[in-house]
One Martini backbone bead per residue (centre of mass of N, CA, C, O) as a GRO file, in nm:
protein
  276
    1UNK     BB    1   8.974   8.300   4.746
    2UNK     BB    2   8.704   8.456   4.779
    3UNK     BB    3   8.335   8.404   4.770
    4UNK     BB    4   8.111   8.492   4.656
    5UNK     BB    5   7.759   8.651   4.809
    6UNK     BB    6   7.470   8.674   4.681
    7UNK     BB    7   7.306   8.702   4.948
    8UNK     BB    8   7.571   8.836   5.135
    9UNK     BB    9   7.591   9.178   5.123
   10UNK     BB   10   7.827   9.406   5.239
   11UNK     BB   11   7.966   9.762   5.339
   12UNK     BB   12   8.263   9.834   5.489
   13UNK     BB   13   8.347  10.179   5.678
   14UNK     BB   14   8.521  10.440   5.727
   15UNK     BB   15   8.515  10.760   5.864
   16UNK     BB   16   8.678  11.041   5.717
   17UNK     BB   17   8.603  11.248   6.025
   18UNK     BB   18   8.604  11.022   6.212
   19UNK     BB   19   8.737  10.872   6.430
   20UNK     BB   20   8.627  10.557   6.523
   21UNK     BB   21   8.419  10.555   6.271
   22UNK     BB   22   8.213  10.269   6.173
   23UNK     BB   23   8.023  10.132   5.893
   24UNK     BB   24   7.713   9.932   5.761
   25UNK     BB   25   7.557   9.763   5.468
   26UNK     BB   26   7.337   9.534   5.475
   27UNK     BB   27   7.219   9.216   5.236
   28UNK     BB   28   7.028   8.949   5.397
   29UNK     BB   29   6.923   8.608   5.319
   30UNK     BB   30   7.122   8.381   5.533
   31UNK     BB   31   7.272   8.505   5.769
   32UNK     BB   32   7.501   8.438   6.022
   33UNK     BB   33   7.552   8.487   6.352
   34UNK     BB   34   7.788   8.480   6.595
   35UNK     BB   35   7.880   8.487   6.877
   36UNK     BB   36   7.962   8.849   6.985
   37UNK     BB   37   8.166   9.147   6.973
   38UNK     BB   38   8.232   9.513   7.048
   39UNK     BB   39   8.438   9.765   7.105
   40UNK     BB   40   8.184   9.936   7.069
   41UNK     BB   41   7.912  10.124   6.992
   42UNK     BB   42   7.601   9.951   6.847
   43UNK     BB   43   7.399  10.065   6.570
   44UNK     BB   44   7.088   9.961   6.450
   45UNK     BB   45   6.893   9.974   6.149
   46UNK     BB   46   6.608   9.875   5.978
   47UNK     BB   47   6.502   9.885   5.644
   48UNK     BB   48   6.457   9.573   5.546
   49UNK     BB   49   6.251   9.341   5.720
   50UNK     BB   50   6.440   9.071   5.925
   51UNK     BB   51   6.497   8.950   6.232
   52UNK     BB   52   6.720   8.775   6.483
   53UNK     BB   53   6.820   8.928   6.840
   54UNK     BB   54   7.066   8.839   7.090
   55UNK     BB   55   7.048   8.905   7.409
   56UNK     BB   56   7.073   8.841   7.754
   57UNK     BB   57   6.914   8.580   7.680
   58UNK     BB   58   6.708   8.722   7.436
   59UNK     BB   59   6.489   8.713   7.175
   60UNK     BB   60   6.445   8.971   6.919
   61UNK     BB   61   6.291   9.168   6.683
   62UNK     BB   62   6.408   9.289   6.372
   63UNK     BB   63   6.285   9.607   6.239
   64UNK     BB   64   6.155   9.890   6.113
   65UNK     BB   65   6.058   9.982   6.439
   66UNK     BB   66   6.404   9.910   6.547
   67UNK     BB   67   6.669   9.988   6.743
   68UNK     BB   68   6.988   9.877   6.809
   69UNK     BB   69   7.165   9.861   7.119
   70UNK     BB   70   7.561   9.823   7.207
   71UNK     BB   71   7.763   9.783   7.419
   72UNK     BB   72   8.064   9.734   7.506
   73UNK     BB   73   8.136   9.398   7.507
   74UNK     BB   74   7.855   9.304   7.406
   75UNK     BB   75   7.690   9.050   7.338
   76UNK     BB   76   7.564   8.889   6.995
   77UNK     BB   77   7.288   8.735   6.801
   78UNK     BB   78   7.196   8.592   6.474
   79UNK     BB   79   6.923   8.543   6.262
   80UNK     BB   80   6.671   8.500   5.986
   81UNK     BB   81   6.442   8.299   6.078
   82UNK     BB   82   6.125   8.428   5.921
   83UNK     BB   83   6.328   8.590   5.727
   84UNK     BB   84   6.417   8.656   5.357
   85UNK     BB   85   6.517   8.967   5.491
   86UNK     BB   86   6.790   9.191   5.511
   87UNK     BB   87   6.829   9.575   5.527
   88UNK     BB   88   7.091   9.754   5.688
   89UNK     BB   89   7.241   9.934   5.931
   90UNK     BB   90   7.588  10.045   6.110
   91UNK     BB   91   7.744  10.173   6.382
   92UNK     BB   92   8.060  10.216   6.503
   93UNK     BB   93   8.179  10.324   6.844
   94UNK     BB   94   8.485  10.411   6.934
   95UNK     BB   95   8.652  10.570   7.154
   96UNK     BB   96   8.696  10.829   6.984
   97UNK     BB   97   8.464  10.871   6.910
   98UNK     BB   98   8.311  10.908   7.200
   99UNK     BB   99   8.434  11.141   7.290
  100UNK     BB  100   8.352  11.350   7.031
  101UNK     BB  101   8.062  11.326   7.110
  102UNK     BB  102   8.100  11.418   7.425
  103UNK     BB  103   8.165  11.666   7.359
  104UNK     BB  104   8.005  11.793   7.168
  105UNK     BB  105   7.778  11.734   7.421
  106UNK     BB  106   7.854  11.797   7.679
  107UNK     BB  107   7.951  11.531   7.821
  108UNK     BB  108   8.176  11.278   8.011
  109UNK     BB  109   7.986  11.042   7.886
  110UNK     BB  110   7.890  10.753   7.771
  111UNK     BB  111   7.670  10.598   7.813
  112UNK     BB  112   7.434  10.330   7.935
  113UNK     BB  113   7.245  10.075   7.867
  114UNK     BB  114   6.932   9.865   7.918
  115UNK     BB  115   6.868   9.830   7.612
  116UNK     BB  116   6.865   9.716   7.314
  117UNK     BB  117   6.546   9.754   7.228
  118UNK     BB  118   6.424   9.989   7.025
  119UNK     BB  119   6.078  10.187   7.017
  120UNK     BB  120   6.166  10.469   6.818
  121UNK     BB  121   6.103  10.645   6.520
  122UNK     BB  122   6.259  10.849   6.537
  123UNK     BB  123   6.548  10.756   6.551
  124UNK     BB  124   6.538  10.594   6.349
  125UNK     BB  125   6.536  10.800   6.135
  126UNK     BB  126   6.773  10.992   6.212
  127UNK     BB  127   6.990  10.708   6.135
  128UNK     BB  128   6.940  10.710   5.880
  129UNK     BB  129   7.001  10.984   5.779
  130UNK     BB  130   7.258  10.927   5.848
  131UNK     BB  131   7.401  10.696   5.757
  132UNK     BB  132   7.326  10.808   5.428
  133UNK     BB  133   7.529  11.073   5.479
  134UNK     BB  134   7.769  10.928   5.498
  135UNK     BB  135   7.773  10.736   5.246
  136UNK     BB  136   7.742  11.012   5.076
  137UNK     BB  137   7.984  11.216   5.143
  138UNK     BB  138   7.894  11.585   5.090
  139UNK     BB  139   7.823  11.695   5.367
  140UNK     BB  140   7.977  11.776   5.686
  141UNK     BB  141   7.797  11.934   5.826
  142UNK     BB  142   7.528  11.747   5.842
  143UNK     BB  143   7.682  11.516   5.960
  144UNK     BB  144   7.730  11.635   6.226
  145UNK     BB  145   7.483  11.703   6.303
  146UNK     BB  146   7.324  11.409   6.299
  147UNK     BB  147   7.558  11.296   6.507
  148UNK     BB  148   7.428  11.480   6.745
  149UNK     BB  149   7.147  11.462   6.734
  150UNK     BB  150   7.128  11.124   6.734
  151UNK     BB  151   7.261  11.102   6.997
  152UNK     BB  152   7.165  11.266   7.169
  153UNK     BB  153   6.859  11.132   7.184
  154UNK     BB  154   6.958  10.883   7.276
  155UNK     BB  155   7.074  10.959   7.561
  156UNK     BB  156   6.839  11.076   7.676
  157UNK     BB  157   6.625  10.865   7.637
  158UNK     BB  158   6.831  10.578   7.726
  159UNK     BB  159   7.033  10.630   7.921
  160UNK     BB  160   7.161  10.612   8.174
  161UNK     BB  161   7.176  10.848   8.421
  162UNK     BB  162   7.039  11.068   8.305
  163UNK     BB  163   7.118  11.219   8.092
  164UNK     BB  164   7.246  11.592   8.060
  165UNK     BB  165   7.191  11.844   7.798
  166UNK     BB  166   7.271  12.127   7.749
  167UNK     BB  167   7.130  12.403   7.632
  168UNK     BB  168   7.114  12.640   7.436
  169UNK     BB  169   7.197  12.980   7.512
  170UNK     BB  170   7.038  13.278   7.539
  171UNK     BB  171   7.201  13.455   7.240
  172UNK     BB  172   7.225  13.688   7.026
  173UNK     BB  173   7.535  13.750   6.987
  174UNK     BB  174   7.635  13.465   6.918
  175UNK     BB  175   7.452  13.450   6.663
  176UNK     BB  176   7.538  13.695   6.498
  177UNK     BB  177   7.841  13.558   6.473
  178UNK     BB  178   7.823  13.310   6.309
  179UNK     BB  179   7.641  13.456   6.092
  180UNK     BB  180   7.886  13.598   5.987
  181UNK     BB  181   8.100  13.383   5.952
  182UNK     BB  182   7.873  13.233   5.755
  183UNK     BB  183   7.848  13.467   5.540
  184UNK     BB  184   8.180  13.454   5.449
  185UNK     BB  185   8.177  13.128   5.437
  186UNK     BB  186   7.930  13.000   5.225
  187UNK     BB  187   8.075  12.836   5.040
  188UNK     BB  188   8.324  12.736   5.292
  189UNK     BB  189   8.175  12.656   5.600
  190UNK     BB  190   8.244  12.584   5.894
  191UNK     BB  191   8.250  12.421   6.103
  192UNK     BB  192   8.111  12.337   6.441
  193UNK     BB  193   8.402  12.384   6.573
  194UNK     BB  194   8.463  12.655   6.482
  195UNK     BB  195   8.173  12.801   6.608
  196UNK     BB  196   8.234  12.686   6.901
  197UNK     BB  197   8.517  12.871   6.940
  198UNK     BB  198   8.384  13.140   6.940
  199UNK     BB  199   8.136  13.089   7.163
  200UNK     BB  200   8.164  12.879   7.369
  201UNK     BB  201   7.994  12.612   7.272
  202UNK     BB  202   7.844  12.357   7.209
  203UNK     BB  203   7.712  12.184   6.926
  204UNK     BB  204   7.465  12.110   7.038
  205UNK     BB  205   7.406  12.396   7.129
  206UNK     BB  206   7.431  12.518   6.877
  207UNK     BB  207   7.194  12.398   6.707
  208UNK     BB  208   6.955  12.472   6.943
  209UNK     BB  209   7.002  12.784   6.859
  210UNK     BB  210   6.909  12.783   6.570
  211UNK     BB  211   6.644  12.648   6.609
  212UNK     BB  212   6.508  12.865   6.819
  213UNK     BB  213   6.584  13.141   6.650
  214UNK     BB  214   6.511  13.049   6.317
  215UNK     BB  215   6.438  12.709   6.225
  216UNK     BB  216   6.710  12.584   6.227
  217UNK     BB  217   6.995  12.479   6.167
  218UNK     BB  218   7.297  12.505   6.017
  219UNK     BB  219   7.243  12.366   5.756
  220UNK     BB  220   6.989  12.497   5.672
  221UNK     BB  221   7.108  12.779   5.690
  222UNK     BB  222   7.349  12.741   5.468
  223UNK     BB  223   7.189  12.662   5.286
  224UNK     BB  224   7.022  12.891   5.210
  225UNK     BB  225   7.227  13.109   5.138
  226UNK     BB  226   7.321  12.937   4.896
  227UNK     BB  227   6.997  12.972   4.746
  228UNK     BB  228   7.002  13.303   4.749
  229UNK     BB  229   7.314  13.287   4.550
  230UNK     BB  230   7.168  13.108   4.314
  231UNK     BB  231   6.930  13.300   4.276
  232UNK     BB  232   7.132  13.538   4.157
  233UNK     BB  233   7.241  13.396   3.939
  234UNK     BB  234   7.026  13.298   3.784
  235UNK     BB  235   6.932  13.578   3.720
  236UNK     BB  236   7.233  13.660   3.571
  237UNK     BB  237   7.282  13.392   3.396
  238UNK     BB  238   7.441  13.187   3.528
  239UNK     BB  239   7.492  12.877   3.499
  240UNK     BB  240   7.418  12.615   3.677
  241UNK     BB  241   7.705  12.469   3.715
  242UNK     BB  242   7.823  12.757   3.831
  243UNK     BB  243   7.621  12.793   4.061
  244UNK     BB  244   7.720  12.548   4.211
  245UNK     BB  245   7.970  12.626   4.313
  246UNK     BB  246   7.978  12.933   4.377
  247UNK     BB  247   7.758  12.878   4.611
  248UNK     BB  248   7.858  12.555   4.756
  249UNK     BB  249   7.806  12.307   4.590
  250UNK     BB  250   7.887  12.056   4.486
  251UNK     BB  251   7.676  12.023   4.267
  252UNK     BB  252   7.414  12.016   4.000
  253UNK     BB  253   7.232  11.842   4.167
  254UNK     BB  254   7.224  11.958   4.441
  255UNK     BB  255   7.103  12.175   4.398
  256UNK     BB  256   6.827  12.085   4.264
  257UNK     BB  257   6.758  11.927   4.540
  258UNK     BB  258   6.737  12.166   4.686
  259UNK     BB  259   6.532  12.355   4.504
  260UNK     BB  260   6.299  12.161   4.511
  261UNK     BB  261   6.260  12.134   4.805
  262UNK     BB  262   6.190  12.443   4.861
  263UNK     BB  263   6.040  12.573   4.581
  264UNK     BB  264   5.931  12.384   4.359
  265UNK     BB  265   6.152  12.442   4.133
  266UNK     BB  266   6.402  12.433   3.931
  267UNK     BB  267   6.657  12.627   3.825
  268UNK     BB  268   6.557  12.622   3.509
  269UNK     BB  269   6.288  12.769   3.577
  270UNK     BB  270   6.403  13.022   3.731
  271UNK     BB  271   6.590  13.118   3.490
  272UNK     BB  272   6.335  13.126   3.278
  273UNK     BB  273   6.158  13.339   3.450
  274UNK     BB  274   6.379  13.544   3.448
  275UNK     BB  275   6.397  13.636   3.143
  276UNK     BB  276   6.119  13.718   3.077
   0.00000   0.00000   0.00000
């Protein structure tokens, strides 16, 4: 049996709708990798504290301000250096993954890194988003919207052979259908992929279309439909854990965090402002 190890201790997981993506949060006092490969795009992202980790022949410090990228089949190795504390996300995209990342992104192809180390500040928070909202798997279209928004900055901004993904085209048509179709289905709004399906354009192209014409991306789009249905019912007196569930929402907690963040009170204060 093995022995439970409390300096280092990590969670690694299959993501449940993309096949071929799989997942690690580690939380490490003491650990050395060996050189090691992954047949994956390997992208890495620190929480807290920091390593030492080596590729290329180079051996360069991964910290909150730095994010790690390793091409598949590229060897790489790590080690605690003078940091009593590591505390990281990763995440591993194996060929079917990347196939369906570059399908999305409307690309032939994942692009070759030429550097593994990126201090790129945006990218980092970008990718904790991602990674974060994965492990917490709650609401499908976000995950999917963040890790095309994530890849698409990742290949464009680093990747070789200059990626271009082209921009969503400029057409009112395109989005009023959309927005109809998932107007119809705001408790359980399509896919990314059903919608693009509809429109005849890449994923990442719909994301860009929401963000130039509305000012949203397509998840923060359906969220707001879901809080516009979730204040007619609580105005009309249905209690909080039905109006979250009626409006779309997970459950009466994600309403509430929606709530508080888009309008700064809870829904208990707008149901109570409403009856007065």
């Amino acid at each position: 049996m093995a022995r439970f190890d409390a300096n280092n201790v990590a969670r690694y997981w299959w993501d449940r709708h993309a096949p071929g993506l799989s997942l690690m949060h580690a939380d490490f006092r003491t650990q050395e990798f060996a050189p090691h490969r992954h047949e994956a795009i390997v992208v890495a992202v620190t929480e807290f504290g920091g390593s030492v980790i080596k590729s290329r022949g180079t051996a360069e410090q991964a910290n909150e301000s730095t994010l790690f990228v390793f091409n598949p089949g590229e060897p790489h190795e790590s080690w605690m250096g003078g940091s009593p504390h590591w505390r990281y996300r990763s995440l591993y995209l194996e060929q079917s993954a990347m196939e369906e990342v570059a399908q999305g992104l409307g690309i032939q192809a994942t692009p070759y890194f030429m550097q593994n180390s990126l201090r790129d500040s945006g990218l980092v928070s970008s990718f904790l988003e991602l990674h974060r909202s994965l492990e917490e798997g709650k609401d499908t279209l976000r995950e999917r919207e963040l890790l095309l928004i994530s890849f698409g900055a990742l290949f464009e901004r680093h990747g070789s052979g200059s990626v271009r993904i082209e921009p969503a085209p400029r057409d009112h048509a395109r989005l009023s259908v959309a927005i109809d179709y998932i107007r119809a289905m705001v408790t359980e709004p399509p896919s990314l992929g059903d919608l693009c399906a509809r429109l005849d354009i890449t994923q990442y192209q719909l994301t860009g279309l929401f963000k130039r014409m509305t000012g949203l991306t397509p998840h923060a789009y359906v969220t707001q439909l879901r809080l516009d249905t979730a204040r007619r019912y609580l105005a009309n007196g249905l209690p909080i854990g039905d109006t979250a569930i009626a409006a779309g929402f997970y459950d009466q907690s994600a309403l509430t965090h929606h709530f508080k963040r888009c309008y700064g009170v809870t829904p208990l204060q707008f149901a109570r402002a409403a009856r007065i």
